[in-house]
Biotite code that builds the C-alpha atoms (Angstrom):
import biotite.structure as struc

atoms = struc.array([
    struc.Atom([-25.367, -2.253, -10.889], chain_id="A", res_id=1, res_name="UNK", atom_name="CA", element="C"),
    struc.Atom([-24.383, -3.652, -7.485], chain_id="A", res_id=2, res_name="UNK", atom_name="CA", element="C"),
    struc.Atom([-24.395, -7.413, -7.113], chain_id="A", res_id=3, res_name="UNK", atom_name="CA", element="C"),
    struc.Atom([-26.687, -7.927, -3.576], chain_id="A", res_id=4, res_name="UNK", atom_name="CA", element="C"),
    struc.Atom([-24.884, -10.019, -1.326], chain_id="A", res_id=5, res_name="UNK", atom_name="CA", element="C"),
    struc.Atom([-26.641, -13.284, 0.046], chain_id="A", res_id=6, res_name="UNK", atom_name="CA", element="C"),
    struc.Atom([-26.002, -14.335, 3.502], chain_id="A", res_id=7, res_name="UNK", atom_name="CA", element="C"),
    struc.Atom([-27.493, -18.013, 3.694], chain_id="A", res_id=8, res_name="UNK", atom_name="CA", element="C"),
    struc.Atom([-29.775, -19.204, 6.384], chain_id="A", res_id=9, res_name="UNK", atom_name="CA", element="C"),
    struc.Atom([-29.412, -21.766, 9.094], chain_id="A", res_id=10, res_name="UNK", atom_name="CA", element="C"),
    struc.Atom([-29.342, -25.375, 8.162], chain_id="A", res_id=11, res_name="UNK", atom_name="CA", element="C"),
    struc.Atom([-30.863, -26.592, 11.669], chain_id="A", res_id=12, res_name="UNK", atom_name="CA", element="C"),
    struc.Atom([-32.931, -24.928, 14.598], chain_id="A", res_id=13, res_name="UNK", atom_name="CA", element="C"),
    struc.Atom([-31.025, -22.442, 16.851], chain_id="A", res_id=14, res_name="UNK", atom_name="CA", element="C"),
    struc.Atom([-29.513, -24.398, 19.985], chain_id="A", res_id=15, res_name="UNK", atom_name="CA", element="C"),
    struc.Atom([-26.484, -23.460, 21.906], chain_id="A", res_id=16, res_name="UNK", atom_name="CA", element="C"),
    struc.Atom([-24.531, -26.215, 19.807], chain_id="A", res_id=17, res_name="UNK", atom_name="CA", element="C"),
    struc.Atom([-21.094, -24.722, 18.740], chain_id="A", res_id=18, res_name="UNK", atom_name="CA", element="C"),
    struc.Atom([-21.754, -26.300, 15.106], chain_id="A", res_id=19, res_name="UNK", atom_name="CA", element="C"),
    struc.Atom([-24.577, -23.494, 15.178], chain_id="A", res_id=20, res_name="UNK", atom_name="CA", element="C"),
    struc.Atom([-22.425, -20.695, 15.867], chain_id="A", res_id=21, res_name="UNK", atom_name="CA", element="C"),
    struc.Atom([-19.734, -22.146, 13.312], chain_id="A", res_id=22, res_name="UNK", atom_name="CA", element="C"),
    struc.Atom([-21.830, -22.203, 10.565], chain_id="A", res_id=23, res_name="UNK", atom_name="CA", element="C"),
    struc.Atom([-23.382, -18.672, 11.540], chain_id="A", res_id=24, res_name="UNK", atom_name="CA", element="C"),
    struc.Atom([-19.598, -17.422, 11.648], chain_id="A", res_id=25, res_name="UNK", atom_name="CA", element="C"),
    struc.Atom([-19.248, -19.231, 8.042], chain_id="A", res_id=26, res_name="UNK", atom_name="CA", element="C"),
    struc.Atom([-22.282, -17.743, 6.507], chain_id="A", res_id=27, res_name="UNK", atom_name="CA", element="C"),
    struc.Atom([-21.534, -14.184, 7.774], chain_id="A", res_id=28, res_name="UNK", atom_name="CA", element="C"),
    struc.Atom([-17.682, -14.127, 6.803], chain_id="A", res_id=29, res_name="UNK", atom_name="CA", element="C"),
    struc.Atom([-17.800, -13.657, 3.093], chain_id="A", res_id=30, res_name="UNK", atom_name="CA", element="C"),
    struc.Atom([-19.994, -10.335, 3.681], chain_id="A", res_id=31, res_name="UNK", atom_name="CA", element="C"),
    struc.Atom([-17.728, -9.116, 6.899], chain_id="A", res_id=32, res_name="UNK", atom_name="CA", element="C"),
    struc.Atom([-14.708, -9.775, 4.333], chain_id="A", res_id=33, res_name="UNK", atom_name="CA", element="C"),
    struc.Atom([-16.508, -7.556, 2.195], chain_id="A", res_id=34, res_name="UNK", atom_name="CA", element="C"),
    struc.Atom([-17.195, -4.582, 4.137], chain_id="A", res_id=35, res_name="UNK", atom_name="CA", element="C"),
    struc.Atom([-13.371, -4.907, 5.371], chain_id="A", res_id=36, res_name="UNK", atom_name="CA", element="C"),
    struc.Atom([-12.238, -4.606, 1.736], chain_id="A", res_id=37, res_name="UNK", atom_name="CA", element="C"),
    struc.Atom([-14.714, -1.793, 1.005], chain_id="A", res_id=38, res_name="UNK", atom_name="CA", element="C"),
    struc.Atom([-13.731, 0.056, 3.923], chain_id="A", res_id=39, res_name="UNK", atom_name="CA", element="C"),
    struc.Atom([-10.188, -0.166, 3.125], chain_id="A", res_id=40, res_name="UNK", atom_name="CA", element="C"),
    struc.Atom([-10.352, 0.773, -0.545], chain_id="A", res_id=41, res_name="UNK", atom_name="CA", element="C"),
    struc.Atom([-12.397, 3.762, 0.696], chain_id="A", res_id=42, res_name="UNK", atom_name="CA", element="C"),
    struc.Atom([-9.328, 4.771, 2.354], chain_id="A", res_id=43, res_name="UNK", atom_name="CA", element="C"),
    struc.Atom([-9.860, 3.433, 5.939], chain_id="A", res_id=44, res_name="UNK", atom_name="CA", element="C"),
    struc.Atom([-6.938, 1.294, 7.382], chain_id="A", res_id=45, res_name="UNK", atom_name="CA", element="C"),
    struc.Atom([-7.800, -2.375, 8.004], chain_id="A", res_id=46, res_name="UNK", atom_name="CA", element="C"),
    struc.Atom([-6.792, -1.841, 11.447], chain_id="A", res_id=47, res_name="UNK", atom_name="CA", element="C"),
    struc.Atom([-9.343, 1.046, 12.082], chain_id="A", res_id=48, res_name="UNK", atom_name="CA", element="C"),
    struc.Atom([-11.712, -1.007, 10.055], chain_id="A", res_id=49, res_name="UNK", atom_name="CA", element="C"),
    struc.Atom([-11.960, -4.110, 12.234], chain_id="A", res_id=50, res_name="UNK", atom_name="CA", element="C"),
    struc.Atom([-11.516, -2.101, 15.357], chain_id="A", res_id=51, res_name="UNK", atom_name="CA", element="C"),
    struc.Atom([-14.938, -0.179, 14.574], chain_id="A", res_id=52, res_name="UNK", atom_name="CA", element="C"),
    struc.Atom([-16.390, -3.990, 13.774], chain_id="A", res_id=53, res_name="UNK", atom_name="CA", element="C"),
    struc.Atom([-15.483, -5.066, 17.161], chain_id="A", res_id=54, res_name="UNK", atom_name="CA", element="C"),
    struc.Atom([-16.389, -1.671, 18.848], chain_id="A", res_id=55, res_name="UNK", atom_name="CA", element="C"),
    struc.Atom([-20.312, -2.131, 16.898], chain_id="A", res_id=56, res_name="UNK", atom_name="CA", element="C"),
    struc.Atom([-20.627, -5.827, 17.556], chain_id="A", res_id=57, res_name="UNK", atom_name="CA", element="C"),
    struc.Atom([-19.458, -4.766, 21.382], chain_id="A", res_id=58, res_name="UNK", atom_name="CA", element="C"),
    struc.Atom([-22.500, -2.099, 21.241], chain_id="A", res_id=59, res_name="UNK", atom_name="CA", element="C"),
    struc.Atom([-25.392, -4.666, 19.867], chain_id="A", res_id=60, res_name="UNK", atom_name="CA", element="C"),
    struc.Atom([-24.119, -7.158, 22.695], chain_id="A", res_id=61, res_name="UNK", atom_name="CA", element="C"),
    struc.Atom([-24.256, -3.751, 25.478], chain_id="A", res_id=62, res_name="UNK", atom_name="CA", element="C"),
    struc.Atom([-27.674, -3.072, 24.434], chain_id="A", res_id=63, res_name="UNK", atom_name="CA", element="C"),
    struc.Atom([-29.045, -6.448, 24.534], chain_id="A", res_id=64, res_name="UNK", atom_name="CA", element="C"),
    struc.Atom([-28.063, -7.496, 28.191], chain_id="A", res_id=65, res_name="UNK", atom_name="CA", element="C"),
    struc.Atom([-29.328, -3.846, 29.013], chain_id="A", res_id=66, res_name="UNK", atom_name="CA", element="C"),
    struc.Atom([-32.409, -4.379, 27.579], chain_id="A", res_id=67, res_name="UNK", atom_name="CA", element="C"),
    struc.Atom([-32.312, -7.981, 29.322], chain_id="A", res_id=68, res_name="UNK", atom_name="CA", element="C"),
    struc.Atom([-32.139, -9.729, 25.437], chain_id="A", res_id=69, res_name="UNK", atom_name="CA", element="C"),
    struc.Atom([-29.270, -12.012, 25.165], chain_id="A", res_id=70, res_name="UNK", atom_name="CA", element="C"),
    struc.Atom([-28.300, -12.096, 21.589], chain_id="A", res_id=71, res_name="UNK", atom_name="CA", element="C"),
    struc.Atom([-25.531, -15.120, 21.548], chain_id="A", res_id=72, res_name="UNK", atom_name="CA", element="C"),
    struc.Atom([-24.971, -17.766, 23.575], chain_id="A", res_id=73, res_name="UNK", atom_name="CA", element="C"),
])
């Protein structure tokens, strides 16, 4: 069986404070890591791999400011 992966929470309310995207980038790294290794023992080059990343995370940030929803700031 597959070990679920556990992203933790924030440690403070969300404010535009750097040391609240830091620690968002920290908890989210281990799993991105993760998927990158997956991905690339699944045959995918790591290149490829973090390209599509960027090109997804590009995508979520299109369709927010389309639909008027900033999602970082």
């Amino acid at each position: 069986m597959t070990k679920a992966i556990r992203i933790n929470g924030p440690s403070r309310v969300f404010d535009s404070d750097v040391n609240y995207r830091e620690e968002c980038k920290f908890a989210l790294e281990p799993s991105v890591t993760t998927l990158i290794e997956l991905a690339t023992e699944a045959g995918w080059s790591r290149d490829q791999v973090v390209f599509a990343l960027l090109s997804i995370a590009a995508d979520v940030v299109d369709r927010a400011l389309l639909e008027d929803e900033p999602t970082y700031q």
